[in-house]
C-alpha positions in Angstrom: 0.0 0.0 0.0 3.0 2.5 1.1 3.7 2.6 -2.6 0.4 3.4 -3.9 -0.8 6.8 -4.8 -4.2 7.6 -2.9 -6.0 9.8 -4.3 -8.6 10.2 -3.0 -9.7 10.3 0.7 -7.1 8.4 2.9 -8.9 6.4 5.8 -5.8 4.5 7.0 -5.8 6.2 10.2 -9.2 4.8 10.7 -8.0 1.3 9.7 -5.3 0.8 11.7 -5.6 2.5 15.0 -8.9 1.8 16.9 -8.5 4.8 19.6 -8.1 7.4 16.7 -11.3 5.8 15.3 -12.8 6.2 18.9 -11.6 9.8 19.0 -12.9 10.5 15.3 -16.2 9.3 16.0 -16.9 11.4 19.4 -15.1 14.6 17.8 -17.7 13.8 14.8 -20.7 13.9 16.2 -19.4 16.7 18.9 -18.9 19.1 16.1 -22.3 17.8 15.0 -23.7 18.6 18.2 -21.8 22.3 18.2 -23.3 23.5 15.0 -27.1 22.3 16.1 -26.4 24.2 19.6 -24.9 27.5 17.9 -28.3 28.2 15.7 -30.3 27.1 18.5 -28.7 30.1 20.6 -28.5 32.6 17.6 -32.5 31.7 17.5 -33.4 32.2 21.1 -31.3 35.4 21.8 -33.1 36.4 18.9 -36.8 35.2 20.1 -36.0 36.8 23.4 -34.4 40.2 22.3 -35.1 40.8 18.9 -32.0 42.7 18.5 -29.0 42.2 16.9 -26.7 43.9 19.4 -27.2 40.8 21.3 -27.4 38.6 18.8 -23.9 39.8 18.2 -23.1 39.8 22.3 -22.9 35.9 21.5 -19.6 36.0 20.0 -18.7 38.2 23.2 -20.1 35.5 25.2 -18.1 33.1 23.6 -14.2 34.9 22.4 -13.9 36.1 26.5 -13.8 32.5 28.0 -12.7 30.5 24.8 -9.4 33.4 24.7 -8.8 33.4 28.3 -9.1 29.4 29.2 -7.1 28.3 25.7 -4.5 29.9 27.3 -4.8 28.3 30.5 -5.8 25.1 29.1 -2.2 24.8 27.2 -0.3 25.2 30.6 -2.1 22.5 32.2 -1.8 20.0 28.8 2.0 20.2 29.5 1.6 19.8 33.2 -0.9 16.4 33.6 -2.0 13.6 31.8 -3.8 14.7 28.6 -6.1 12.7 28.6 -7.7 13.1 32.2 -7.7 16.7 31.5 -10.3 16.3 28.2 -12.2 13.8 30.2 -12.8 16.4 33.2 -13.2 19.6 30.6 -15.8 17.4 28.6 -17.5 16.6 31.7 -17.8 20.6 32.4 -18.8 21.0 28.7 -21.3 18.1 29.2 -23.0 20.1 32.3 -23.2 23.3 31.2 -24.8 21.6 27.7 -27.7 20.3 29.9 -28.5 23.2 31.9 -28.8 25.0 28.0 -31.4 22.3 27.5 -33.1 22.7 30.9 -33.4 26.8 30.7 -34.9 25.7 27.4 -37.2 23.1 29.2 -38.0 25.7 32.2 -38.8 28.8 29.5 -36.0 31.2 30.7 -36.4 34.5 29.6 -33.7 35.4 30.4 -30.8 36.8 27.3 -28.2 37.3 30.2 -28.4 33.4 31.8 -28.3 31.9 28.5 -25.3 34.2 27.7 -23.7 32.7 30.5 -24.3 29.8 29.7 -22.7 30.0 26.4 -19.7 31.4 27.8 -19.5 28.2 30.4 -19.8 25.9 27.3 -17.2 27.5 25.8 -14.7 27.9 28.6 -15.0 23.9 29.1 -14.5 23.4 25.9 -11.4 25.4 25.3 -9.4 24.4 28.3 -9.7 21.1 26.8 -8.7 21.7 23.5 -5.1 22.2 23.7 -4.8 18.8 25.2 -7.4 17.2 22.7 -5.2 19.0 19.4 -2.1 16.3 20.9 -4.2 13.1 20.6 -3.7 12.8 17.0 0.0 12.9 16.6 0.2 10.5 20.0 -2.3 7.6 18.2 -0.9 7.8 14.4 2.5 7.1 12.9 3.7 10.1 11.7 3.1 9.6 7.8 -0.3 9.3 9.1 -0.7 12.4 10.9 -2.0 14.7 7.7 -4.8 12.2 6.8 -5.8 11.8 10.6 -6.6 15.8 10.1 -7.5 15.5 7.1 -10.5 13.1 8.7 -11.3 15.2 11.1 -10.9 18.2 8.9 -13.6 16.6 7.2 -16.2 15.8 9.6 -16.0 19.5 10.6 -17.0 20.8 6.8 -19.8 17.9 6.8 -21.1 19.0 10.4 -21.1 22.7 8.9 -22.8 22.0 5.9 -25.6 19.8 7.5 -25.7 20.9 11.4 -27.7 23.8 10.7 -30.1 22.3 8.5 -30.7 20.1 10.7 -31.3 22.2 13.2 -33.4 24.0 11.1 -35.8 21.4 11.0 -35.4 20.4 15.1 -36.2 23.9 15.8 -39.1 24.0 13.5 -40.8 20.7 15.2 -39.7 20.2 19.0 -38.4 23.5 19.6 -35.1 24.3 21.5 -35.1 21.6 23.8 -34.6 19.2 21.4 -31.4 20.8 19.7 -30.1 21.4 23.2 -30.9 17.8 23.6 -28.4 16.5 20.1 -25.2 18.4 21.8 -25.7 16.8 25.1 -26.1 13.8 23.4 -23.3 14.1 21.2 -20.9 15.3 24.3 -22.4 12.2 26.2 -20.6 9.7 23.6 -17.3 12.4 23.4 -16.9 11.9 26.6 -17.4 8.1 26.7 -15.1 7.9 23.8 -12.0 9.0 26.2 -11.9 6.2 28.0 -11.1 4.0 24.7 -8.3 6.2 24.7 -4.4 5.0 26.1 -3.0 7.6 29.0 -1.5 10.4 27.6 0.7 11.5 29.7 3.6 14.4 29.0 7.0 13.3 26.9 5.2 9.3 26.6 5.7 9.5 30.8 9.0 10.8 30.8 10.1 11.7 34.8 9.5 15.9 34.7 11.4 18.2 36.5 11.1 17.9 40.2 10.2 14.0 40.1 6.7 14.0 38.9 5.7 12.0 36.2 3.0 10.0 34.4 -0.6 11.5 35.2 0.5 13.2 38.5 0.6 17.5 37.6 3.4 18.8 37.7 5.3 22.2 36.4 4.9 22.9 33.0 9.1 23.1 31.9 10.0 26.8 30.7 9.8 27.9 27.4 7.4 26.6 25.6 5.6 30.1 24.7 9.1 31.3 23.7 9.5 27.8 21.6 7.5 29.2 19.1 9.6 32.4 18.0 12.5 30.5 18.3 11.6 28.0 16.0 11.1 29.9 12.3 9.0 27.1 11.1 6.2 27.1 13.9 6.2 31.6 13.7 6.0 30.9 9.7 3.1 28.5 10.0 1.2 30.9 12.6 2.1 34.0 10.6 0.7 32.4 7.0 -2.2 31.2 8.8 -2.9 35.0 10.1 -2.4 36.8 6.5 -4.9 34.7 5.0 -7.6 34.8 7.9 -7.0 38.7 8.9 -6.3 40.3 6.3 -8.9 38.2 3.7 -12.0 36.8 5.7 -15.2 37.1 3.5 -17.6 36.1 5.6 -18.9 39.2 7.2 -19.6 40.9 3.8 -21.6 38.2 2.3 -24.8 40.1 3.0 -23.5 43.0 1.2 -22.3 41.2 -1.6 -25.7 39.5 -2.1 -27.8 42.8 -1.8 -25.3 44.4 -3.9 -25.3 41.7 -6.6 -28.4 39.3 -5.8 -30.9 41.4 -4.7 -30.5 40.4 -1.4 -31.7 36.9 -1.8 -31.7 34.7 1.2 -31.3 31.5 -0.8 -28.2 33.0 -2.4 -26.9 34.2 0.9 -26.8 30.3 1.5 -25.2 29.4 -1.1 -22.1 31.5 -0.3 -21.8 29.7 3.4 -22.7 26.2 1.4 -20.0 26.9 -1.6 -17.3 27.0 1.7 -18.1 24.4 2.9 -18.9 22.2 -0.3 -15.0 23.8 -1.2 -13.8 22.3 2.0 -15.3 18.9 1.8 -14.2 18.1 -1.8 -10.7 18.9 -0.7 -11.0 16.6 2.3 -12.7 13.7 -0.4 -9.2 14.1 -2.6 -7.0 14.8 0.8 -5.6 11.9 -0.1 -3.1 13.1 -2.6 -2.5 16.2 -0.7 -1.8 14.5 2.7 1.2 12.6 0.9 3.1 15.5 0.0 6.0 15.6 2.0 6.7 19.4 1.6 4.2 20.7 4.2 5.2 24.3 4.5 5.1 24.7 0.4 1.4 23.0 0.2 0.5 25.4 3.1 1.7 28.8 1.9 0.2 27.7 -1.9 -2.9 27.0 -0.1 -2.8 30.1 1.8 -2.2 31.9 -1.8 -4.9 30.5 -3.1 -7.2 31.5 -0.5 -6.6 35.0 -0.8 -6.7 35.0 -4.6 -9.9 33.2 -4.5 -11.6 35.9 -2.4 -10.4 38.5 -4.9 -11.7 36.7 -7.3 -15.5 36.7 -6.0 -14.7 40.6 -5.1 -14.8 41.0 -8.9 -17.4 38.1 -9.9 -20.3 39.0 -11.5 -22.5 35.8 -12.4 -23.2 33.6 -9.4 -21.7 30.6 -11.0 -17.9 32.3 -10.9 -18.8 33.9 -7.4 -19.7 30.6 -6.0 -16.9 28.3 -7.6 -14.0 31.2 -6.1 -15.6 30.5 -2.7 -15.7 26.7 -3.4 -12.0 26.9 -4.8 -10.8 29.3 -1.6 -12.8 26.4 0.7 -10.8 24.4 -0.8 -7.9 26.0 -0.4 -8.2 26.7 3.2 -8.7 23.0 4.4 -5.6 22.0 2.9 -3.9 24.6 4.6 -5.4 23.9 8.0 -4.5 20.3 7.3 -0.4 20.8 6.5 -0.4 23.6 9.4 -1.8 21.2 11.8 1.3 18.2 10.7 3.6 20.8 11.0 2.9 22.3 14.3 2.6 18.8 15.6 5.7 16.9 14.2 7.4 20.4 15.0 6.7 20.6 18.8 8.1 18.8 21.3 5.7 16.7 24.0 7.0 19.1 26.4 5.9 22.1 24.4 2.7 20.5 22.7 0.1 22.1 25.2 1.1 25.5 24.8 1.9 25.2 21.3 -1.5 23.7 20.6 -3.5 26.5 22.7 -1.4 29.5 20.5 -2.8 27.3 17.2 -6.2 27.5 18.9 -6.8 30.6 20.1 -5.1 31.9 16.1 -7.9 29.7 14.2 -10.2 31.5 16.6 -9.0 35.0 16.9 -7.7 36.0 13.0 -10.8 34.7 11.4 -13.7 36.8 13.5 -11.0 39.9 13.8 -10.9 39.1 9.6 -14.0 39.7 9.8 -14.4 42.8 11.5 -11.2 44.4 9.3 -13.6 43.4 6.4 -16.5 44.8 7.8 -14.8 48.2 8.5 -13.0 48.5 4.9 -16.2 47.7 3.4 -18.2 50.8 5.2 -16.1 53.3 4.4 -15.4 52.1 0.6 -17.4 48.7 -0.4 -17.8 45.1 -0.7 -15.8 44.7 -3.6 -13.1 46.6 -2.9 -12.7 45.3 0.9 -12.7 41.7 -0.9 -10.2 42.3 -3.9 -7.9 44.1 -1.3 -8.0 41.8 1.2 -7.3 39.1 -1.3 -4.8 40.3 -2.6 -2.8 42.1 0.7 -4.0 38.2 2.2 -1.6 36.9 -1.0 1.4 39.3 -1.0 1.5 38.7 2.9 2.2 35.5 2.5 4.2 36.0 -0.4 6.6 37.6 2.4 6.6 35.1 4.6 7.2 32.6 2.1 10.1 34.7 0.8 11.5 35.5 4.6 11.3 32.3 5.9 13.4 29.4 4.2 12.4 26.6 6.8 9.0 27.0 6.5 9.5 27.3 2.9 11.4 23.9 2.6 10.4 22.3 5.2 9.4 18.1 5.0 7.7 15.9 6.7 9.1 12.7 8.1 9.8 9.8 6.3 6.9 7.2 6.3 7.0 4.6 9.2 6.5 0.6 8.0 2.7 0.2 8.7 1.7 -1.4 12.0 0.9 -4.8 12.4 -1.7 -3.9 15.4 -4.2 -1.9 14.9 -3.5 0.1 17.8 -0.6 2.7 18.2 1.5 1.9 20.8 0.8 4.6 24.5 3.7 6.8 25.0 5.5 6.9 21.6 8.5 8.7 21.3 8.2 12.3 20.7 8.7 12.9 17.0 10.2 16.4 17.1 13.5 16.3 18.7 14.5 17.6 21.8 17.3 20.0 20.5 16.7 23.4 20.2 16.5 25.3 17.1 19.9 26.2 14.9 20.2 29.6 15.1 21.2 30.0 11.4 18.8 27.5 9.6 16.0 27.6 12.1 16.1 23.8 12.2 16.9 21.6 14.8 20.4 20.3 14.9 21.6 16.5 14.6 18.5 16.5 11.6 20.3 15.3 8.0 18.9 17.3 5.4 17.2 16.0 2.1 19.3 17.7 -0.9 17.2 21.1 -1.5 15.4 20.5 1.6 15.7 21.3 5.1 16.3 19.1 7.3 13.5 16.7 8.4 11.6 16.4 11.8 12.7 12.7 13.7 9.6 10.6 12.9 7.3 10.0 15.2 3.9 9.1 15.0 -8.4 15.1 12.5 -15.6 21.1 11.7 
């Protein structure tokens, strides 16, 4: 099989290690379970306000806690046992999911309860994530890793496209207990999931500083925020994701573009959010390919590319066909790129460093899209939607340009060599960490002791998805 082209989606991560087919499963139907809960709070802030200043306090709500406990959340993932800690932050999650479903049961009128709420359900469920972005990389060989994310990559497209229809229709027959009901539902079998899972302790159980080791907490070692800048592939990876997602993020002027263009259709306004996500998914059914490309940095800064001139390319469009295939093509475009970031920052971070690491990479695919957003939004008011889409397209595409012409490790970098396939289909607990424990060469920005590829840099140690 190893010398087989795929082509099309690779499911070997599902095949050959049964606790990243447990994890894929509950992360599935969690995601599932998010997307039915978000429109079922959009719709009741709304049916209790009827204004969109709190309809918009929801992303308040949410950014606050989700900003605040990432951070927090990627200290303690390099201090215990990752695993305990998403078992205990999906418990939290889990709670605060069903008291959403009994306000909904008891008729609160209250905006400000359910507001807190939110923000509780989000708080849980980004101290967890940090530890829950390291599972992957722990369960699969490391010429896995990329379809692993690829996987999940998918779900989370699928779970976009059909979680709010679906809770379209809940909403429309049983009302808002019943969507409450799917996410705690969905967190019930996340959480039961975990325990398929091996322990996950920091460096495979390593003794840490001080004596403690395995699950026990202990100090997170020093550095691991600084790791980052020293470490020109990991800053590169970060810095292309922001140019694309800051500088080009369409989503808030959709509704101009449609009145502008459309007349303001609703069924159109659709259609842009479904192009995304149709974009997204046909990338993940042809990951395949992609995820066995060994130059990971070069695939993500042409995906990046192609992302922002995509967006300047529906600035510009005219007929709806060419407006929604350049939102299809920058969907596209921007699940490859999340799919080669995530490898990277994985198979570039040590254990040690994987927490904190992992929280920066969360709180980044948080923050740059919804400031994108607002940057769009702003342009867009004082000129228009077109020219706050070409522009951002295009300064999204010479940004990255600059990175990619700054930053030669990122730029060259390659993913391990693959590993001989298992013979169990389980990955053995407490692999050895892929990236090296050496720090980075000041010169080359790659870690010492690594033998190059000719015209490459020099490759991660191998090591072991909206």
């Amino acid at each position: 099989m190893s010398g087989r082209r795929i082509r099309f989606l690779d499911l070997r991560p599902l095949r050959t290690s049964r606790p990243f087919r447990a994890l894929w499963i509950g992360a599935s139907l969690g995601s599932a379970g998010h997307q039915i809960a978000t429109v079922a709070v959009l719709a009741q802030v709304w049916e209790l306000t009827r204004s969109p200043l709190w309809t918009g306090a929801i992303g308040l709500a949410t950014a606050g806690p989700a900003l605040v406990c990432g951070l927090a959340g990627g200290s303690l993932a390099d201090a215990m046992d990752r695993r305990t800690l998403v078992r205990a932050t999906t418990a939290v999650h889990l709670l605060a999911a069903l008291a959403l479903l009994g306000q909904a049961l008891a008729g609160n009128r209250s905006v400000l309860l359910l507001l807190a709420l939110v923000g509780a359900a989000a708080g849980a469920s980004a101290l967890g994530a940090p530890a829950r972005r390291t599972f992957p990389v722990r369960l699969l060989p490391s010429d896995q890793l990329a379809a692993g994310l690829a996987l999940q990559g998918m779900a989370f497209q699928v779970s976009m496209l059909a979680g709010p229809a679906l809770a379209g229709l809940l909403l429309a027959r049983w009302d808002f207990p019943a969507a409450y009901g799917c996410q705690a539902a969905a967190l019930v079998v996340s959480l039961a999931v975990t325990f398929r899972l091996p322990p996950m302790p920091v460096d495979g159980g390593r003794p840490a500083a001080g004596g403690a080791s395995g699950g026990r907490p202990r100090r997170p070692e020093r550095g691991g925020w600084g790791f980052i800048l020293r470490r020109p592939t990991l800053w590169g990876s970060f810095a292309t994701d922001l140019s694309a997602t800051l500088l080009a993020m369409p989503i808030s002027l959709f509704p101009l573009v449609n009145e502008a263009r459309f007349d303001g259709d609703p069924r159109t306004l659709g259609l842009f959010l479904s192009a995304v996500a149709v974009g997204g998914i046909t990338a993940g059914l042809f990951s395949g390919t992609v995820t066995r490309l060994r130059r990971a940095g070069l695939v993500q800064l042409t995906a990046a590319l192609v992302w922002g001139l995509a967006l300047a390319v529906f600035g510009l469009a005219g007929p709806l066909w060419l407006a929604l295939g350049a939102l299809a093509v920058a969907g596209g475009a921007d699940t490859i790129s999340v799919v080669t970031r995530g490898a990277l920052v994985q198979l570039e971070t040590p254990d040690r460093y994987r927490g904190r690491v992992s929280s920066v990479e969360h709180i980044i695919g948080m923050a740059g899209p919804e400031a994108g957003n607002f940057r769009g939004g702003l342009v867009a008011s004082l000129t228009s939607a077109p020219v706050a889409l070409v522009t951002g397209g295009l300064a999204g595409a010479v940004a990255v340009g600059v990175v990619a012409a700054v930053n030669r490790p990122l730029r060259s970098y390659t993913l391990p060599e693959p590993e001989p396939e298992p013979d169990a289909e389980q990955a053995p607990p407490g692999k050895p960490d892929p990236a090296p424990d050496t720090d980075t060469d000041p010169n080359t920005g790659t870690h010492a002791g690594r033998r190059p590829e000719p015209g490459a840099a020099p490759e991660a140690a191998p090591e072991p998805a909206p």
